[in-house]
C-alpha positions as CSV (number, residue, x, y, z in Angstrom):
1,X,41.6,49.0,7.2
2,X,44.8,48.1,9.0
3,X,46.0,51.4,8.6
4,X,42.6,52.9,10.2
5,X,42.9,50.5,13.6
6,X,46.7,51.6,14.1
7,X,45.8,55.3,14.3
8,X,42.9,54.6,16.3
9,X,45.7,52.3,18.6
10,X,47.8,54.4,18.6
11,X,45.3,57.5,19.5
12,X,43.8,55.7,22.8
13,X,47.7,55.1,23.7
14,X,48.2,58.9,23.7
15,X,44.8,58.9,25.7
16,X,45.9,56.7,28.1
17,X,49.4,58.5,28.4
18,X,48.2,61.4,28.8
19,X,45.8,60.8,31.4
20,X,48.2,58.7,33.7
21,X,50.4,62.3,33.4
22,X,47.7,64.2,34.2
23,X,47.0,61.8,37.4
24,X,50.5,61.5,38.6
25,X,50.8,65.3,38.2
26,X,48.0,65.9,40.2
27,X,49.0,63.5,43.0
28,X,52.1,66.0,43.3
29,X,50.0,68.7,44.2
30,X,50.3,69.5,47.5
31,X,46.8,69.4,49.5
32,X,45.3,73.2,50.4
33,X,44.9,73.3,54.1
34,X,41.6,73.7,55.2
35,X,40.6,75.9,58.7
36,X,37.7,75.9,60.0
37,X,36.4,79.6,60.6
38,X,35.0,81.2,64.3
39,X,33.5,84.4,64.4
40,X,33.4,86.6,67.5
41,X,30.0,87.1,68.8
42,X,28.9,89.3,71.8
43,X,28.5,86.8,75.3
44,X,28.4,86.7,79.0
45,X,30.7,84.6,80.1
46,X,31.0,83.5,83.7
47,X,33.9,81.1,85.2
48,X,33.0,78.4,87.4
49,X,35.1,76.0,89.6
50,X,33.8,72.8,90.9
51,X,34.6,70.6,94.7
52,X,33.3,67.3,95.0
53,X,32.3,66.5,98.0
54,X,29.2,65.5,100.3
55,X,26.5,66.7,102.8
56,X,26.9,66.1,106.2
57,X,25.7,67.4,109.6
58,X,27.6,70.5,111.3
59,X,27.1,68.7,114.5
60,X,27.6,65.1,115.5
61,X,28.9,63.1,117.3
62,X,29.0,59.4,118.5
63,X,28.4,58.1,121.8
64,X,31.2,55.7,123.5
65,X,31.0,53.5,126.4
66,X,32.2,54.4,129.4
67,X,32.6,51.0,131.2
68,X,33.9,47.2,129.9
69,X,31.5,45.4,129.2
70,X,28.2,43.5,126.9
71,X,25.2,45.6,125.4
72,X,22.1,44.1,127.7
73,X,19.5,46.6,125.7
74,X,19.9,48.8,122.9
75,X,17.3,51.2,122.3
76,X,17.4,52.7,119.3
77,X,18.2,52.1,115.3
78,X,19.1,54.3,112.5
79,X,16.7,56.9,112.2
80,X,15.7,57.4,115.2
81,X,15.2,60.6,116.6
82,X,16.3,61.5,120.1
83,X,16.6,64.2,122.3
84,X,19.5,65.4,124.8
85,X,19.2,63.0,128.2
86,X,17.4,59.9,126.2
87,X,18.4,56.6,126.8
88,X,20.1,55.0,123.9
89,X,21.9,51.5,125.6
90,X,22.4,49.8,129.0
91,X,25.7,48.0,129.4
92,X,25.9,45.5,131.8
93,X,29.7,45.6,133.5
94,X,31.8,42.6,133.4
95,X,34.4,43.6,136.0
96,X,38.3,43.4,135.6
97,X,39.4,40.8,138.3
98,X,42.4,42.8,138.8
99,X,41.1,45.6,139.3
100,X,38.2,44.1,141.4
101,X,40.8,42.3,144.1
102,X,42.8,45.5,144.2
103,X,40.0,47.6,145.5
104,X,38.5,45.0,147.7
105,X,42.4,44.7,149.1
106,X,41.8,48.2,149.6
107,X,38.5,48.1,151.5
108,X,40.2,45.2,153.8
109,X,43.1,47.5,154.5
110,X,40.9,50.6,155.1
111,X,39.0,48.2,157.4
112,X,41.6,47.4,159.4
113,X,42.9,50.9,159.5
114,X,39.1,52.4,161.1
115,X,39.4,49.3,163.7
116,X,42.9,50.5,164.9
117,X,41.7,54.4,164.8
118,X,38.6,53.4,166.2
119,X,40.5,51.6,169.4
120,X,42.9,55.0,169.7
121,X,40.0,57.0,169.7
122,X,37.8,55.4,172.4
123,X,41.5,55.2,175.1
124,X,41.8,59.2,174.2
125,X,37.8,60.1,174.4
126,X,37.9,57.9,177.9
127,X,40.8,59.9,179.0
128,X,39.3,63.1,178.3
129,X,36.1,62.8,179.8
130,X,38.7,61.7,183.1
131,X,40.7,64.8,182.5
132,X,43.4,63.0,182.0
133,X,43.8,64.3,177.9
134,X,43.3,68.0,176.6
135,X,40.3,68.5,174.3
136,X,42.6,69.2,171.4
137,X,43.6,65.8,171.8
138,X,40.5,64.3,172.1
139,X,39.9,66.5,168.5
140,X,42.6,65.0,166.8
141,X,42.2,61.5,167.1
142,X,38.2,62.6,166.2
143,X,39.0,64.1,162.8
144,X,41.4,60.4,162.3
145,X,38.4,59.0,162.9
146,X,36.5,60.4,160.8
147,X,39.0,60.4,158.0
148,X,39.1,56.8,158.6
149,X,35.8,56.5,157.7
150,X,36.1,58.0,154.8
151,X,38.7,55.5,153.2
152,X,36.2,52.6,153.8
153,X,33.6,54.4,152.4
154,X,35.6,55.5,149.2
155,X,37.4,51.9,149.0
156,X,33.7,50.4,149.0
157,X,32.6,52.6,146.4
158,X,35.3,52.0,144.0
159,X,34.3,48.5,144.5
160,X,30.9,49.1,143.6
161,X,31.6,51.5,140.5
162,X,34.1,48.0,139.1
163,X,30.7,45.9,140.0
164,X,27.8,47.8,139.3
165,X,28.9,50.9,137.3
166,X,28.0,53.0,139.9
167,X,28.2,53.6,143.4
168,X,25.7,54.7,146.6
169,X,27.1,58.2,146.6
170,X,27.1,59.0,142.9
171,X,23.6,60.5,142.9
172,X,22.4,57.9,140.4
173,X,24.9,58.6,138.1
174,X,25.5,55.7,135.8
175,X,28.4,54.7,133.4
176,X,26.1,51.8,132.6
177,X,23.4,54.2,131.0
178,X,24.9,55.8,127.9
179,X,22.2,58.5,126.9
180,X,22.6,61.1,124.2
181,X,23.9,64.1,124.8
182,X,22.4,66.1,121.9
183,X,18.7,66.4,119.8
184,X,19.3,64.7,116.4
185,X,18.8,61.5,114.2
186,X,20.7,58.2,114.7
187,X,23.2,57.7,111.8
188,X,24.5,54.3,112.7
189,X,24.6,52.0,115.6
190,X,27.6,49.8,115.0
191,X,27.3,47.4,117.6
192,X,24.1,44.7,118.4
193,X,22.7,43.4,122.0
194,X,25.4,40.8,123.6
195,X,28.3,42.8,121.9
196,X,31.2,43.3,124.0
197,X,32.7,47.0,124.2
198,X,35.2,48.4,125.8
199,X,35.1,51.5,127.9
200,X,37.0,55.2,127.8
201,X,40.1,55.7,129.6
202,X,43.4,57.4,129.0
203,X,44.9,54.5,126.9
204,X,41.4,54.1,124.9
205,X,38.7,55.8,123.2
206,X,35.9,53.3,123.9
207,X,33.3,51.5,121.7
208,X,31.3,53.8,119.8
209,X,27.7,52.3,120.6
210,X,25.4,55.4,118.1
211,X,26.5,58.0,116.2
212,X,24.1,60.7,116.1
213,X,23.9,64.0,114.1
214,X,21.7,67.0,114.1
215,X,20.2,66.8,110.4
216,X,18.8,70.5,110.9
217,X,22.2,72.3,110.2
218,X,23.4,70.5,107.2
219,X,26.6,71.9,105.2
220,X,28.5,71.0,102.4
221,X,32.3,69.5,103.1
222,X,34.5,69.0,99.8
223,X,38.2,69.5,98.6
224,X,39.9,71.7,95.9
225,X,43.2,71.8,94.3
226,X,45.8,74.3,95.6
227,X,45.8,75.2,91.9
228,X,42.1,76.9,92.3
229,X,41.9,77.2,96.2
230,X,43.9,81.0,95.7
231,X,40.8,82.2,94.0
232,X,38.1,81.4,96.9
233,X,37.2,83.7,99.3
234,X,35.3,83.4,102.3
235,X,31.3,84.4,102.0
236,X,31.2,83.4,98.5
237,X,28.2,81.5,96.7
238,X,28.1,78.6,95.6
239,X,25.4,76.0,94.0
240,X,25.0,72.4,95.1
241,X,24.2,69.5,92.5
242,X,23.6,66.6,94.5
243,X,24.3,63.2,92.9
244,X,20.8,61.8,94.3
245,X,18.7,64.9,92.7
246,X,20.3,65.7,89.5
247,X,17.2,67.9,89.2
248,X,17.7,69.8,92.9
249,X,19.6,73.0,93.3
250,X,20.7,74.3,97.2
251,X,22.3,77.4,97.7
252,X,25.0,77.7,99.5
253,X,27.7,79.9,101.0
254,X,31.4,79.4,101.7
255,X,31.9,80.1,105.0
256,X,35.6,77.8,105.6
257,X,38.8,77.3,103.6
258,X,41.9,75.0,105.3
259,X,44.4,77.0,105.9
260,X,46.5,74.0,105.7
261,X,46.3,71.5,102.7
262,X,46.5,67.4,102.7
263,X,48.4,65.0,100.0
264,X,45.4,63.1,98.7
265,X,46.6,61.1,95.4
266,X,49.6,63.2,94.8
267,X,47.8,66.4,95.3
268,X,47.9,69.0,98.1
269,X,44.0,69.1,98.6
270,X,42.4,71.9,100.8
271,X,39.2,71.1,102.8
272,X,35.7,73.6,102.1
273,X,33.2,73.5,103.8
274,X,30.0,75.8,103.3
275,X,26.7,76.4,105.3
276,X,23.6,75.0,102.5
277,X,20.2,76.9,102.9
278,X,18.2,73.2,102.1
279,X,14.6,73.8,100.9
280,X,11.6,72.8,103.0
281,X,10.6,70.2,100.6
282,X,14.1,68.5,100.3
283,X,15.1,65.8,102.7
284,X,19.1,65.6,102.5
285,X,20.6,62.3,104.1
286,X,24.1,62.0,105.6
287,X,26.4,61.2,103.5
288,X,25.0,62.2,100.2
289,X,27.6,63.0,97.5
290,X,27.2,66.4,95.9
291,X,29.3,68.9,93.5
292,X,29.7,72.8,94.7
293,X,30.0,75.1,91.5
294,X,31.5,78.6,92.7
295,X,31.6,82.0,90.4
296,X,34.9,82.9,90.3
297,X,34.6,86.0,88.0
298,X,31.6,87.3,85.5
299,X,32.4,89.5,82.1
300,X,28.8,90.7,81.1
301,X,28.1,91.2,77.1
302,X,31.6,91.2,76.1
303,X,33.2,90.1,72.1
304,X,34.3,86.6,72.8
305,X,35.2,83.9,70.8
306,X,36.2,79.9,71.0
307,X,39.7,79.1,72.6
308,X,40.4,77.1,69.5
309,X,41.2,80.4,67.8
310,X,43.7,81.9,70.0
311,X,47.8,81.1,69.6
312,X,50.2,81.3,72.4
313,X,53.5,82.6,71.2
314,X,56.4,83.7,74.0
315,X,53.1,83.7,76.2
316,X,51.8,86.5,74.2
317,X,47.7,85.9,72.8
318,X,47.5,85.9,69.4
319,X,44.9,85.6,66.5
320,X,44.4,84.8,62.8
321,X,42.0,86.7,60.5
322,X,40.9,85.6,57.2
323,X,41.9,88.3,54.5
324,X,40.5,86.4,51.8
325,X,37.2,85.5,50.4
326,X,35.3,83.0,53.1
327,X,34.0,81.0,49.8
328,X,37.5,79.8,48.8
329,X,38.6,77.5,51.0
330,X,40.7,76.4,48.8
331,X,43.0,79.2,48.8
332,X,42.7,80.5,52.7
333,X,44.4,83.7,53.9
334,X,45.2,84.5,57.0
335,X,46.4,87.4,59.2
336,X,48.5,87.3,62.5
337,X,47.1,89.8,64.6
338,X,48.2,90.2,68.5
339,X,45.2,90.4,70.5
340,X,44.4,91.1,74.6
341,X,42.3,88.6,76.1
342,X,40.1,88.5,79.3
343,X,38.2,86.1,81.4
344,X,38.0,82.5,80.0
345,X,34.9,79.8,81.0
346,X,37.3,77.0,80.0
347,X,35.4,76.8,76.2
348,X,34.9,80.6,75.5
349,X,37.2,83.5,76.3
350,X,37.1,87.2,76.5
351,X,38.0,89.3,73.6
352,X,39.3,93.0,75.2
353,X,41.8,94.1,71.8
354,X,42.6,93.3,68.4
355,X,39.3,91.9,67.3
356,X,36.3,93.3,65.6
357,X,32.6,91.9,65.7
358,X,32.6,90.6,61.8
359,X,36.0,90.0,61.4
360,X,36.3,85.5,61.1
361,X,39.5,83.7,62.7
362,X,41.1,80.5,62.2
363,X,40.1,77.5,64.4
364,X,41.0,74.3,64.2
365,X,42.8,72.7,61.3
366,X,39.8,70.1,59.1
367,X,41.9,68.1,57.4
């Protein structure tokens, strides 16, 4: 009995050898690689580039003030449509003392200046009618006179203009009226009733009181990369996505490339801009963010095949084509094969050479 338990011992121990052998050998084995296969198939590609950017009006532009002073009415609010000539904001003028006692200085002095002519003119006009002084004389001192005249009336209306914002001999002309000067839609009015502003001079732009835009003639202004900008070409046509419409498509046509880029986050960014053909149904808002996809190229019904399968190799396109049986994976086979390519969508690419419909190429490693 003993004997019998010893062989049986001593047979599970050469079991149990064995096996651990067995497992460490095959833990030595190296691991087949495993590629996943792609087959060519007949495709239309078409290669797209894509601008961010947004909608806005061809034609705007905001209205300033033209004298110093505080919004007394404000007629309008964003969204309102005007025409050219409507009335958008009175300003009532708050004068510059400086100014003010400088030109009524000048109005004293012009004054005083008339009185003196005045006196000259009435000892020459007596003379002549004696026949003492020759009528070109007597003409002289008229036209001093006259131009006398003038200076108080031009000091007094520059006084008037600092006072009132306008004067008796503007025609009504008013720098305290600020009307639009265009047919369009209020986009913002920045400043509120009471509001100080300032007015337009050589040393200052003003204070923008509306902004106002014609919404009609809407186009699409974006950016692109100097890396894609080469391809563009003026005329070509582009699709809008706005970010507000997901489910909206405008057409649109390039009709503007910079001719000078701009560093925007260490990029040299060139401006697009490109005339959109909105639907009557569609109501696009200033402003609106929006993507432009453009066609840079089109290969109709051509052998393609995933990007995962090609190699680079001293820049030359290459390929590799299973030789052996598709069912062992276990023991794959390839084929280098040199290959000409075509146009690429960024996910599929254009097969011209080197490739035949059938034929399966490595992609991407599994494991």
């Amino acid at each position: 009995m003993k004997k019998t338990f010893r062989i049986i011992g001593l047979c599970l121990l050469a079991l149990f050898v064995g096996y651990t052998l067995y497992f460490l050998w095959q833990q030595s084995q190296p691991v087949p690689t495993v590629y996943e296969l792609v087959s060519p198939q007949q495709r239309t590609l078409v290669k797209r580039t894509t601008v961010a950017g947004s909608m806005e009006a061809r034609r705007q532009l905001a209205v300033k003030s033209q004298a110093t002073g505080v919004i007394s009415r404000l007629l309008v609010e964003p969204g309102d449509k005007v025409k050219a000539g409507d009335l958008i904001a009175t300003v009532k003028i708050i004068p510059d003392m400086a100014l003010l006692n400088e030109a009524q200085s000048r109005v004293e002095a012009a004054r005083i200046h008339l009185a003196e002519v005045q006196r000259e003119y009435n000892r020459v006009h007596s003379l002549y009618e004696d026949g003492v002084m020759s009528r070109a004389d007597e003409e002289a001192k008229s036209s001093q006179l006259a131009s006398a005249r003038e200076s108080v009336t031009a000091a007094e209306s520059q006084v008037q203009v600092i006072t009132r914002g306008q004067s008796a001999r503007s025609g009504g002309i008013s720098v305290t009226d600020l009307r639009s000067t265009m047919t369009g839609v209020v986009l913002s009015v920045p400043v509120k009733e009471g509001a100080s502003v300032s007015g337009t001079s050589a040393f200052t732009e003003g204070t923008t009181v509306a902004k106002i835009a014609d919404m009609s003639d809407v186009i699409f202004r974006g950016f692109i990369d100097e890396t894609e900008v080469a391809k563009l070409k003026v005329g070509m046509d582009m699709e809008l996505h706005l970010g507000s419409m997901q489910e909206v498509t405008i057409p649109a046509k390039l009709d503007y490339i910079a001719p000078e880029g701009e560093m925007q986050n260490g990029a040299k960014m060139f401006e697009v801009k490109a005339t959109a053909s909105i639907p009557a149904d569609v109501t696009i808002r200033s402003g609106y963010s929006a993507n432009a996809s453009i066609v840079l190229g089109t290969a109709p019904n051509v052998l393609s095949c995933d990007e995962t399968a090609i190699s680079f190799e001293e820049g030359k396109p290459y390929v590799y084509v299973l030789t052996s049986d598709p069912s062992d994976t276990d023991h794959q086979q390839f084929e280098r094969r040199a290959v000409t390519i075509g146009l690429s969508d960024g996910l599929v690419i254009e097969l011209k050479s080197g490739v035949k419909a059938g034929e399966l190429l490595r992609g991407n490693q599994k494991n």
